[in-house]
C-alpha positions as CSV (number, residue, x, y, z in Angstrom):
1,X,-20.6,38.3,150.1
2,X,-20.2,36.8,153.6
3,X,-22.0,38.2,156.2
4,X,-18.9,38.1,158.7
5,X,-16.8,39.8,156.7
6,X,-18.5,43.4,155.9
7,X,-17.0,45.8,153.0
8,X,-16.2,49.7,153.7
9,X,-15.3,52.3,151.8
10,X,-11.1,52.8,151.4
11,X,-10.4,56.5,152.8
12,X,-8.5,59.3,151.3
13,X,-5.4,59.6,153.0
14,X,-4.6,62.3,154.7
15,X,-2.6,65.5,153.3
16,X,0.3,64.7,155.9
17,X,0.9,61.4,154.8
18,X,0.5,62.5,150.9
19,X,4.1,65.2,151.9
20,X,5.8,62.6,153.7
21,X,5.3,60.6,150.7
22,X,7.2,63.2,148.0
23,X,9.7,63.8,150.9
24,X,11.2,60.1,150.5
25,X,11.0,60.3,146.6
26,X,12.9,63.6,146.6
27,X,15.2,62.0,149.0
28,X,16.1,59.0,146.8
29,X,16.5,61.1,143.9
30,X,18.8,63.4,145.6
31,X,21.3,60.3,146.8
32,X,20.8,58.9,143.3
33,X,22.1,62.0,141.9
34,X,25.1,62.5,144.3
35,X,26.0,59.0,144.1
36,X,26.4,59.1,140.3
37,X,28.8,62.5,140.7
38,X,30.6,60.6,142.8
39,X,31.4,57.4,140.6
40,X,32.8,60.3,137.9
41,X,36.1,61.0,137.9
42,X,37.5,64.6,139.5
43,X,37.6,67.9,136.6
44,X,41.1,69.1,136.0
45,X,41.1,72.4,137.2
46,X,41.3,75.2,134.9
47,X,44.1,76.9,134.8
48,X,43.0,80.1,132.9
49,X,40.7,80.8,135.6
50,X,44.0,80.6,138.3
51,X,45.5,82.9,136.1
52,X,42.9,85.5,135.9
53,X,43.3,85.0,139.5
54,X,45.3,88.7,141.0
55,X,48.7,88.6,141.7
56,X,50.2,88.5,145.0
57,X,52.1,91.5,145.8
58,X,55.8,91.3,145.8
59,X,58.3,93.5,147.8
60,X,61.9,94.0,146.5
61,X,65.1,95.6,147.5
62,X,66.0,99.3,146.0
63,X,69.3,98.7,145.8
64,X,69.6,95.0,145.6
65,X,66.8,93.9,143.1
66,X,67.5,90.3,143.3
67,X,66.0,90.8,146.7
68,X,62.2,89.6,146.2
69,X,59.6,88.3,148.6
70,X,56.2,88.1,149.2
71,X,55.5,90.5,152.2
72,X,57.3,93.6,153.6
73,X,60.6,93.7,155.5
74,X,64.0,94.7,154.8
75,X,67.1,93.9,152.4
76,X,69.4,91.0,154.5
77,X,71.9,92.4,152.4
78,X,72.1,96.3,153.0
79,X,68.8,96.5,155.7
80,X,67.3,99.0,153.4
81,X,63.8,98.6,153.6
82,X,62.0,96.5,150.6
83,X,59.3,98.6,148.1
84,X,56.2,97.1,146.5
85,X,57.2,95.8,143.2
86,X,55.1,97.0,140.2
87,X,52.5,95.7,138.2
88,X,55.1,94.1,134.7
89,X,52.5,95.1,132.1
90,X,52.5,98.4,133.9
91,X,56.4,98.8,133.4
92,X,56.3,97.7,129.9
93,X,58.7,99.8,127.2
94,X,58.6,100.4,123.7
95,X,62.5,100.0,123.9
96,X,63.4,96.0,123.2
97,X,65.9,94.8,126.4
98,X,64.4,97.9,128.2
99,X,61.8,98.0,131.4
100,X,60.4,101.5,132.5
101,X,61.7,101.6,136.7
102,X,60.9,104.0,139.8
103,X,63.5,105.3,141.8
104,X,63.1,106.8,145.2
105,X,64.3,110.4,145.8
106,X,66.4,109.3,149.0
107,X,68.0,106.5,146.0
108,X,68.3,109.0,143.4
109,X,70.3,111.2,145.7
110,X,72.7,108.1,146.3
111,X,73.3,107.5,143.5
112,X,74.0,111.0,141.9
113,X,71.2,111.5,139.3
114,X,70.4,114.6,137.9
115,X,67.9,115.6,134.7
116,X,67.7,118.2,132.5
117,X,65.1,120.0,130.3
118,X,65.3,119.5,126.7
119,X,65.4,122.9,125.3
120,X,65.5,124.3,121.2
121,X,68.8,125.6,120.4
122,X,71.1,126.6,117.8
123,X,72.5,123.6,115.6
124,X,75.6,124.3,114.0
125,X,76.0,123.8,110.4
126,X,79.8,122.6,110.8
127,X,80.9,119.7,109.7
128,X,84.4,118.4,110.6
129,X,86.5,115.3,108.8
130,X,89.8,114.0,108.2
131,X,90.8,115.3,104.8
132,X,93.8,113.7,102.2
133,X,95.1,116.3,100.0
134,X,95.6,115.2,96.2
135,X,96.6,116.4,93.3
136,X,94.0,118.2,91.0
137,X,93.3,115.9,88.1
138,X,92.5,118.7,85.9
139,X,96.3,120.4,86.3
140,X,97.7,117.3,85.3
141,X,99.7,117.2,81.2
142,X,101.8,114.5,80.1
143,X,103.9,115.0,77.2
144,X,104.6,112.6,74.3
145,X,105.9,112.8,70.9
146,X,104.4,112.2,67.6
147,X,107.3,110.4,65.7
148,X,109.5,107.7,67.0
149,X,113.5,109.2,67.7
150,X,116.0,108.6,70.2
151,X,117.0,111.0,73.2
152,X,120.1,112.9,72.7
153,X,119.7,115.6,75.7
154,X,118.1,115.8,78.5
155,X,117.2,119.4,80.8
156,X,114.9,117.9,83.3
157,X,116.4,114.7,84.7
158,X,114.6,114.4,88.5
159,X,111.2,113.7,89.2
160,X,109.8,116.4,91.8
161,X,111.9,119.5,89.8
162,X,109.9,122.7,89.4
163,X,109.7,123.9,85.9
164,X,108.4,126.9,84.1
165,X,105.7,126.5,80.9
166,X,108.0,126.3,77.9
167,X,111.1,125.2,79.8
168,X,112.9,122.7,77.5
169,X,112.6,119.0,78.9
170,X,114.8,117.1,76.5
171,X,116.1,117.0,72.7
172,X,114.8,114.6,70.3
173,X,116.3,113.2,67.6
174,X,114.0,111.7,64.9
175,X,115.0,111.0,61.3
176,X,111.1,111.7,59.9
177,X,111.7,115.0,61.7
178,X,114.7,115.6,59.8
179,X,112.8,114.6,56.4
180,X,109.4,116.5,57.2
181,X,112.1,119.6,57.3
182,X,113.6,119.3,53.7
183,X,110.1,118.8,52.7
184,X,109.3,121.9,53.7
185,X,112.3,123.8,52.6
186,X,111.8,122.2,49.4
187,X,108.3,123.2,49.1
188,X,109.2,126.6,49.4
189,X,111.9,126.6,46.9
190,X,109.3,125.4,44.5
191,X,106.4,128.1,45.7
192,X,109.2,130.9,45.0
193,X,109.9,129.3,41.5
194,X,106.6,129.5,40.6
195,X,106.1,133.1,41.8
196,X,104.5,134.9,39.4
197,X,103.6,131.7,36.8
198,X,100.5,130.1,36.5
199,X,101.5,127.3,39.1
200,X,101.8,129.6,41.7
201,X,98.7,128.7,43.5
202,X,99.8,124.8,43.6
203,X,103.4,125.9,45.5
204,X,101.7,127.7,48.5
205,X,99.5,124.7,48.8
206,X,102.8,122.4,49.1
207,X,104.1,125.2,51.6
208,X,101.4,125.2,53.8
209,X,101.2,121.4,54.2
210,X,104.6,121.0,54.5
211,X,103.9,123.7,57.8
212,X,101.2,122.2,58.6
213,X,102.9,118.5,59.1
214,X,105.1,120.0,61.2
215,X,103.0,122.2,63.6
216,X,101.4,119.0,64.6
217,X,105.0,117.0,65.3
218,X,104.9,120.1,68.4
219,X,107.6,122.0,66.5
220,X,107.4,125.4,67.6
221,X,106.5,128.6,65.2
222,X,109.8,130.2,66.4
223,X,111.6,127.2,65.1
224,X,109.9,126.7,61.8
225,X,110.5,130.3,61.0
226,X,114.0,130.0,61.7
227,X,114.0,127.2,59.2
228,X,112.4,129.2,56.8
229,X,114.5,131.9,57.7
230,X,117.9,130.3,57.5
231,X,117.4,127.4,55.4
232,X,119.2,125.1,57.9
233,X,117.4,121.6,58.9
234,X,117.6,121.2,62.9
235,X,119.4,117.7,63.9
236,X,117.0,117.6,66.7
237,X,113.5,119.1,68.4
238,X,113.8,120.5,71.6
239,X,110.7,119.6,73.4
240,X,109.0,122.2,76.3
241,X,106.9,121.6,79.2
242,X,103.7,122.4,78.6
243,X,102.8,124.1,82.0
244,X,104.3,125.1,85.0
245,X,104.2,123.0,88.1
246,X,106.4,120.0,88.8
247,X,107.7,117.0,87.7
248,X,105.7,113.9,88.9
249,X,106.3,111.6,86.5
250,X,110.1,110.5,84.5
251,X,110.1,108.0,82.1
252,X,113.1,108.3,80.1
253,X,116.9,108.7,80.2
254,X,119.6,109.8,77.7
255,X,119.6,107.6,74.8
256,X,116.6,106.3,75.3
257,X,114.5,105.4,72.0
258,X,110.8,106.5,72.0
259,X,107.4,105.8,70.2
260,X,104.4,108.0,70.3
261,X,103.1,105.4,72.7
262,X,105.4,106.6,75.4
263,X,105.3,109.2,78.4
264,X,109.0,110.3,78.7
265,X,106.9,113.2,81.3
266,X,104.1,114.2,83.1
267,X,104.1,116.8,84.2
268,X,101.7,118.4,87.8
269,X,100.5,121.8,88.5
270,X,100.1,122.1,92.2
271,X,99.5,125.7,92.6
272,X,95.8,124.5,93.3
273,X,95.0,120.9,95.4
274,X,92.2,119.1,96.0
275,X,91.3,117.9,99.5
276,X,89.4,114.4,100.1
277,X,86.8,114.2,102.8
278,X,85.0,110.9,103.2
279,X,81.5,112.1,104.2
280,X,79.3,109.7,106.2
281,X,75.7,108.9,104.4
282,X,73.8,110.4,107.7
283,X,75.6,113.4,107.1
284,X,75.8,113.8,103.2
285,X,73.2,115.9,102.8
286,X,75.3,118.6,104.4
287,X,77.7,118.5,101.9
288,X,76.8,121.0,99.2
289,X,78.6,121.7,96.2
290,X,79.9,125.8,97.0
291,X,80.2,125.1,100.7
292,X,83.2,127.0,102.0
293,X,85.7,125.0,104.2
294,X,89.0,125.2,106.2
295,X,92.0,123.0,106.5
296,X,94.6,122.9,109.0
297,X,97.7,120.8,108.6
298,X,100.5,119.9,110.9
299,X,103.1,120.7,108.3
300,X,101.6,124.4,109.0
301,X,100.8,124.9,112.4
302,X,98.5,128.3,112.9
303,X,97.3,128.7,109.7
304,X,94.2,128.0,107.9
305,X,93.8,127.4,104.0
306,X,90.4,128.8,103.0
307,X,89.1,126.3,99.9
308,X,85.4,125.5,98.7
309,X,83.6,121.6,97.8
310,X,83.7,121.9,94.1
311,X,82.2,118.3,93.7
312,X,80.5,115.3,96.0
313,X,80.8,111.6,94.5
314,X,76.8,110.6,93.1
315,X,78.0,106.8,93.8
316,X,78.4,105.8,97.7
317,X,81.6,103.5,98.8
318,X,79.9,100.0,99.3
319,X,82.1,99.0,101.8
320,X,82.5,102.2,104.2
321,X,79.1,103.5,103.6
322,X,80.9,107.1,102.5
323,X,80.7,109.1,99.9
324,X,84.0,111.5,98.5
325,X,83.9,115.2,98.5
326,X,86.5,116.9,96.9
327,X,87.2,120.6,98.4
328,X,89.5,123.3,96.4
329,X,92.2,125.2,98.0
330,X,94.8,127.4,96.6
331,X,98.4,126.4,96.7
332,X,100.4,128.9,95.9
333,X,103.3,128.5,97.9
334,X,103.7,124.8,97.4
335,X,102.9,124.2,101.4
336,X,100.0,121.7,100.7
337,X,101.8,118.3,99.5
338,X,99.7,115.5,97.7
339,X,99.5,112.5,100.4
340,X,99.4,115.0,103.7
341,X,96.4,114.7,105.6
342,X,94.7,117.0,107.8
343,X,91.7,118.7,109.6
344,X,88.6,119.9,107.3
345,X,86.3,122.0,108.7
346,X,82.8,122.6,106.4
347,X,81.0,125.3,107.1
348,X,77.4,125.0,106.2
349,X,74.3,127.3,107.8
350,X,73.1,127.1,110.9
351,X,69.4,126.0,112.2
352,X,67.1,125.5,114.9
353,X,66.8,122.2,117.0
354,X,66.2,120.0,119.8
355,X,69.9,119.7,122.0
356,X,70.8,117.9,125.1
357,X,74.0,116.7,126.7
358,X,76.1,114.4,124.8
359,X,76.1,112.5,127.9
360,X,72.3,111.8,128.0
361,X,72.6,109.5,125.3
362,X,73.3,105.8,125.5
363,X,74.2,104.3,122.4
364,X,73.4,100.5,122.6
365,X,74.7,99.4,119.3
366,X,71.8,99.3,116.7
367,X,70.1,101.8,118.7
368,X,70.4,105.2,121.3
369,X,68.4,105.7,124.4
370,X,67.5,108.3,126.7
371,X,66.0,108.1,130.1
372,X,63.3,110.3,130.5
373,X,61.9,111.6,133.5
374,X,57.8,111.0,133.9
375,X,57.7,112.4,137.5
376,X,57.1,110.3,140.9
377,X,60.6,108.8,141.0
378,X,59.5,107.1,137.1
379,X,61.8,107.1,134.3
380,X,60.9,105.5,131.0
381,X,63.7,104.5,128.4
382,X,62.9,106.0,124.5
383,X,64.4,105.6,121.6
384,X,66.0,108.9,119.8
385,X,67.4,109.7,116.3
386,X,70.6,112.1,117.1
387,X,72.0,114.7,114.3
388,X,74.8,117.1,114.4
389,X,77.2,117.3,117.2
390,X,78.1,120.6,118.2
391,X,80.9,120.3,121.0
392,X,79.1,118.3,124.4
393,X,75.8,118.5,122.8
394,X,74.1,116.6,120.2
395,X,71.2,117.5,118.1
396,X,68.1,115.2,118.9
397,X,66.1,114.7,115.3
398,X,63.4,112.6,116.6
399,X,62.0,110.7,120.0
400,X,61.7,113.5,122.1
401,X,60.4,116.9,122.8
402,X,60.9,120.1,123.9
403,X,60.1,120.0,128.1
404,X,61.3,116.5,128.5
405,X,63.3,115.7,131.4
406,X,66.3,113.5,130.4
407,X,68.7,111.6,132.9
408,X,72.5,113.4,132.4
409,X,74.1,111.7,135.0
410,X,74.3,108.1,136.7
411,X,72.3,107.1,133.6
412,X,74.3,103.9,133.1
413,X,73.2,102.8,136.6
414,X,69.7,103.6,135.4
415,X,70.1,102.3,132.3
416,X,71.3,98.9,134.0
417,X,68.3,98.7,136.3
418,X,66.3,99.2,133.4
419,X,67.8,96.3,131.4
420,X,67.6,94.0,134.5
421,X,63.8,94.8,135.4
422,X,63.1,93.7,131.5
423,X,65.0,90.3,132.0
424,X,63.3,89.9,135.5
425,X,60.2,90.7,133.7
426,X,60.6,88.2,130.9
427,X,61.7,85.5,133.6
428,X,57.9,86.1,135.6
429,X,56.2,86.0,132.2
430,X,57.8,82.3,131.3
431,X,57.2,81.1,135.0
């Protein structure tokens, strides 16, 4: 070690120049850091977070509603001052194509609406229908003969002629007839042969055959005891209407030949009727077998036939969605023609139900609305089931309650507004 050049001891630096130190490095990490952020590229901005964001209050017109801006001022259409819009979700409805809306008092008076409380009332049991009077199936006889023969005669020779049970209808000329006749007035010249001989059992056998053969050709007992009587075989067999009533049927004419498989007559007793009603499915189970029921007919103006439902159809009509009911009336006087039609009035019990106006419902195709009055100007559109009609009121079965407040009048301009505040409201939700 050189003399001229003498060693010492390095220092510790002092604490100020030991912070000054950190301060730099901080510092270069720092710009290292921002520098690298910068050479990324930007974030896309997230878009749920602009949604979550509160939405800016929007003014609209009262009376216009296509009127909508973003602060407050008034209509350039009518100058009516513009209301704060409400919150969508908040208007929502359980009604499809239908928004809950507010009206002002000053617009409800404009406009004419009035409510009114729904209230329990009596629900008529009456059910009214357009009724077809027919004839009654179970009145109906045709008459046919048993042995083929030709028509010599005939008594009845229009259809729609009245005639009396046992009337004669025609004469009938058969040639079996006129065998089956000396059969029988052979048999009993052998029966009284053999009267009092060992045979005699056999002859009343023959007898009574013979008889027998021709109670089932329809040959009267009067006329087979004249036969026995007189001994004289009838050229033809009268035959007799069966029951009274009319004529609905003629299928024959003098000289006609017929075969058991004919119908020369048929013939209708229309001293009762039946009346068709076509009852709606809704409404069938008002329709009870014994329910007593009224018809008035133009033919008869004034009066009322009193009848009863003697039977309902089990099988609906597929294509009207109806079932048949089939009400009794008495006919004596021939005034109830088949083919007439007429008013049917069914008179089934009374109950107790929900009524409102007819007026307060809005029937919009699949289904029927009501307005509903919540109070503050708010009216919310629900969904009702109706029932029986009972003059301007209708039965409500379901979708509201007794107290409710339900619009009666100006209720298609509410019902509009309603219809036009969902659309709006679907419009916001897409945009």
């Amino acid at each position: 070690m050189s003399l001229d050049q003498p060693t010492f001891d390095q220092p510790t630096p002092p604490r100020a120049s030991r912070l000054r130190t950190l301060g730099l490095v901080a510092l270069g990490l720092v710009a290292g850091i921002g520098g690298t952020l910068l050479l990324r590229p930007a974030p896309k901005h997230d878009h749920g977070a602009a949604a979550a964001a509160p939405k800016k209050q929007m003014f609209q017109c009262p009376m216009h509603l296509e009127i909508i801006q973003d602060h407050a001022g008034s209509c350039p259409i009518c100058g009516m001052d513009l209301v704060p819009m409400e919150e969508i979700g908040a208007s929502g409805s359980a009604v499809e194509g239908h928004a809950a809306i507010t009206i002002d008092p000053a617009r409800q008076q404009l406009i004419g609406l009035r409510t009114e409380t729904v209230a329990e009332g009596a629900v008529s049991g009456e059910l009214r229908a357009l009724g077809r009077v027919a004839v009654d199936e179970t009145r109906v006889r045709k008459v046919t003969v048993k042995v083929e023969g030709f028509v010599e005669r005939l008594f009845v020779d229009f259809v729609g002629k009245p005639v009396a049970k046992g009337q004669p209808l025609f004469s009938f000329y058969s040639p079996e007839f006129v065998a089956a006749q000396r059969e029988y007035l052979l048999a009993l010249k052998t029966q009284q042969a053999l009267a009092g001989g060992t045979l005699q059992g056999s002859g009343g056998d023959l007898l009574e055959a013979a008889r027998r053969r021709l109670s089932l050709w329809d040959v009267p007992k009067e006329a087979i005891d004249h036969l026995e009587k007189s001994g004289e075989v009838l050229r033809t067999l009268t035959l007799r209407s069966p029951i009274s009533g009319v004529v609905t049927v003629k299928n024959v004419v003098e000289g006609a030949r017929l075969t058991p498989a004919d119908i020369p007559f048929e013939i209708t007793d229309l001293s009762r009727v039946w009346v068709l009603v076509d009852i709606y499915e809704a409404e069938l189970a008002r329709a009870k077998v014994g329910l007593p029921a009224d018809l008035m007919v133009e033919a008869s103006p004034g009066k009322t036939f009193k009848g009863r439902i003697v039977f309902v159809d089990p099988v609906m009509d597929p294509k009207s969605r109806t079932a048949r009911a089939r009400v009794e009336f008495a006919n004596p006087a021939g005034e109830l023609k088949p083919e007439m039609f007429g008013d049917v009035l069914l008179k089934g019990p009374g109950r107790k139900g929900l009524i409102v106006p007819l007026d307060a419902v809005l029937d919009a195709g699949t289904t029927k609305v009501v307005f509903v009055a919540l109070g503050e100007g708010k009216f919310e559109p629900r969904e009702v089931t109706t029932g029986t009609t009972v003059g301007e009121r209708v039965e409500i079965r379901s979708g509201l309650q007794a107290g409710d407040a339900v619009v009666v009048r100006a209720n298609f301009l509410v019902d509009s507004e309603s219809r036009l505040k969902a659309v709006l409201a679907q419009l916001t939700h897409k945009h």
